[in-house]
C-alpha positions as CSV (number, residue, x, y, z in Angstrom):
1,X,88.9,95.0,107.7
2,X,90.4,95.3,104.2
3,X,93.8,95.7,103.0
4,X,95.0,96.1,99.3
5,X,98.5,97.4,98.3
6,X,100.6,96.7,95.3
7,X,104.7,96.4,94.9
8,X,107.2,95.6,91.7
9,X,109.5,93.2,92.0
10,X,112.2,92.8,89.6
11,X,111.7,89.3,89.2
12,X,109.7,87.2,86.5
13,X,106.3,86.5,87.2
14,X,106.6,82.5,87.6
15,X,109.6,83.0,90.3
16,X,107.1,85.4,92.1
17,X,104.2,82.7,91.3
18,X,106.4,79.7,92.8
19,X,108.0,82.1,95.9
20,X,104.5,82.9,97.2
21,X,103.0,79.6,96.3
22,X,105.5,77.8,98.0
23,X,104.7,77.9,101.5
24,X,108.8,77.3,103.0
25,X,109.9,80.4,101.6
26,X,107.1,82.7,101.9
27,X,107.0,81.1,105.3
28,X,110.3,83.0,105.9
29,X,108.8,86.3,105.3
30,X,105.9,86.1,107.8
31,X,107.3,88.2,111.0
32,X,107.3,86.7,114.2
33,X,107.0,83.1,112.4
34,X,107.5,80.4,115.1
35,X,106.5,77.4,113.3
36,X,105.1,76.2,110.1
37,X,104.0,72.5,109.0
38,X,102.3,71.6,105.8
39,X,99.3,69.3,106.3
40,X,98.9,68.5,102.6
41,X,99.4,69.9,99.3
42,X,98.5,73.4,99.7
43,X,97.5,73.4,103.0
44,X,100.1,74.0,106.2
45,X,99.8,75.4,109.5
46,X,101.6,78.3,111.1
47,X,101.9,79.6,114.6
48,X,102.9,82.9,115.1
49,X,103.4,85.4,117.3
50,X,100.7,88.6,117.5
51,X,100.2,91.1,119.5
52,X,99.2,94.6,120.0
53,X,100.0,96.7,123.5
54,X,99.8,94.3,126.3
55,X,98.3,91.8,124.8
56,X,100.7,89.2,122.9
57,X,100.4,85.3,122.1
58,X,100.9,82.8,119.9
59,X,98.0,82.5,117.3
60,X,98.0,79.0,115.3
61,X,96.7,79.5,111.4
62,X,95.4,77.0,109.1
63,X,96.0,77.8,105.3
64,X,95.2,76.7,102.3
65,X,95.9,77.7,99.5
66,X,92.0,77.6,97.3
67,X,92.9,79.0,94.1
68,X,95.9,78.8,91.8
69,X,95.8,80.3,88.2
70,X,99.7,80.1,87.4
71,X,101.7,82.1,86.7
72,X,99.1,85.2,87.4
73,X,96.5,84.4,90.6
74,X,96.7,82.9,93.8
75,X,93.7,82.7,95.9
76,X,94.3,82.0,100.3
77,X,91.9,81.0,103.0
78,X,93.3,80.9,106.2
79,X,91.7,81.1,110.1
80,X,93.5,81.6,113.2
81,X,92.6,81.4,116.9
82,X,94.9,82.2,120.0
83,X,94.9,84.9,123.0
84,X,91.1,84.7,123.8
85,X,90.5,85.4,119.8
86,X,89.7,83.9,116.3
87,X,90.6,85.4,112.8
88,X,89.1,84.3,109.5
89,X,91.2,85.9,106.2
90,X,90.7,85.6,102.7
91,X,93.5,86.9,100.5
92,X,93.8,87.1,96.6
93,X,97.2,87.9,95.2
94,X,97.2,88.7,91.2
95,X,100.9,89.0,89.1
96,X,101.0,90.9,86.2
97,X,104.0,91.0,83.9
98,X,105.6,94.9,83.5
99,X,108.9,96.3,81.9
100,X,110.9,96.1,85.5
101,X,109.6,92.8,86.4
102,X,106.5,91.3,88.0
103,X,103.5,93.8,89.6
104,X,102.5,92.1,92.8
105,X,98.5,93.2,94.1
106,X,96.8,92.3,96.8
107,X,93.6,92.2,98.5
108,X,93.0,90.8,102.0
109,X,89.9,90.7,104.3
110,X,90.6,90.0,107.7
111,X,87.3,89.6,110.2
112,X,89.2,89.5,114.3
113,X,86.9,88.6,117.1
114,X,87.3,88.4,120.6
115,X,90.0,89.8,123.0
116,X,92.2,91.6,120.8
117,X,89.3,93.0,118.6
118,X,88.0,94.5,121.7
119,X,90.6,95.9,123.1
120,X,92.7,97.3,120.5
121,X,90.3,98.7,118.0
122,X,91.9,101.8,116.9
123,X,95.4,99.9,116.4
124,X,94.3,96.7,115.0
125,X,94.3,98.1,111.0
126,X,97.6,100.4,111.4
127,X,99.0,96.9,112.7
128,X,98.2,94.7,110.5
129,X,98.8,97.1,107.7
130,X,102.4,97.3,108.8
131,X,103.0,93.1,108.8
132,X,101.3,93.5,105.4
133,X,104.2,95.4,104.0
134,X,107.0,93.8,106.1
135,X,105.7,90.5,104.8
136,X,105.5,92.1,101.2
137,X,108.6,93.7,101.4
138,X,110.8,90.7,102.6
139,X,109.1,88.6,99.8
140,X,110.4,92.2,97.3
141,X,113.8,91.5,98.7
142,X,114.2,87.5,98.6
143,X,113.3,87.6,94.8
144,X,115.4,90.4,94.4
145,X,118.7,89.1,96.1
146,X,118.8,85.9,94.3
């Protein structure tokens, strides 16, 4: 599956660079974020918890952070396994300066196995498209506020 979306924050680009590089505050973004513990420069782990319908559990992700090109590129590789399935994501986020502030893209591919893919099919990208933007939109709003 693919996601892409864009959003303007009115924020410079380096405070959006070192927000979503910085995995303790974007960390408080993620929704349903039960944990998170770095394992090394760039690379941390997060359990969260997903779900769609009936079925819910905690899914444990390993991230690291690939690629940095400051203040413009950020590059992710993450995989995650819990409730009978695994998910493999690669994520590039580019900045780009603009008269109101910073232009955030954003591409994501997501490839879900096992229990969850199965079961929930037709759900699965509406889902995930709506963590996208809550993520996306609580990142808009801690940049914003401060």
């Amino acid at each position: 599956m693919n996601f892409e979306g864009t959003c303007i924050i009115k924020a410079q680009r380096e405070r959006v660079f070192d927000f979503i590089t910085d995995p303790n505050k974007i960390g408080r973004c993620f929704p349903d974020m039960k944990s998170l513990q770095m394992e090394g420069e760039d690379k941390f782990v997060a359990i969260v918890k997903v779900g769609i319908g009936f079925l819910r559990g905690d899914f444990k992700f390993h991230i690291a952070i690939v690629e940095k090109q400051p203040p413009s590129r950020v590059r992710l590789q993450g995989n995650g396994s819990g409730a009978g399935s695994n998910v493999d994501l690669s994520t590039v986020i580019e900045l780009t300066e603009v008269a109101d502030g910073t232009k955030l893209d954003y591409k994501a591919d997501a490839k879900l196995v096992g229990a969850i893919a199965a079961l929930a099919q037709r759900v699965i990208g509406s889902t995930t498209e709506k963590t996208i933007n809550t993520l996306f939109d609580c990142v808009k709003k801690q940049l914003e506020q401060s």
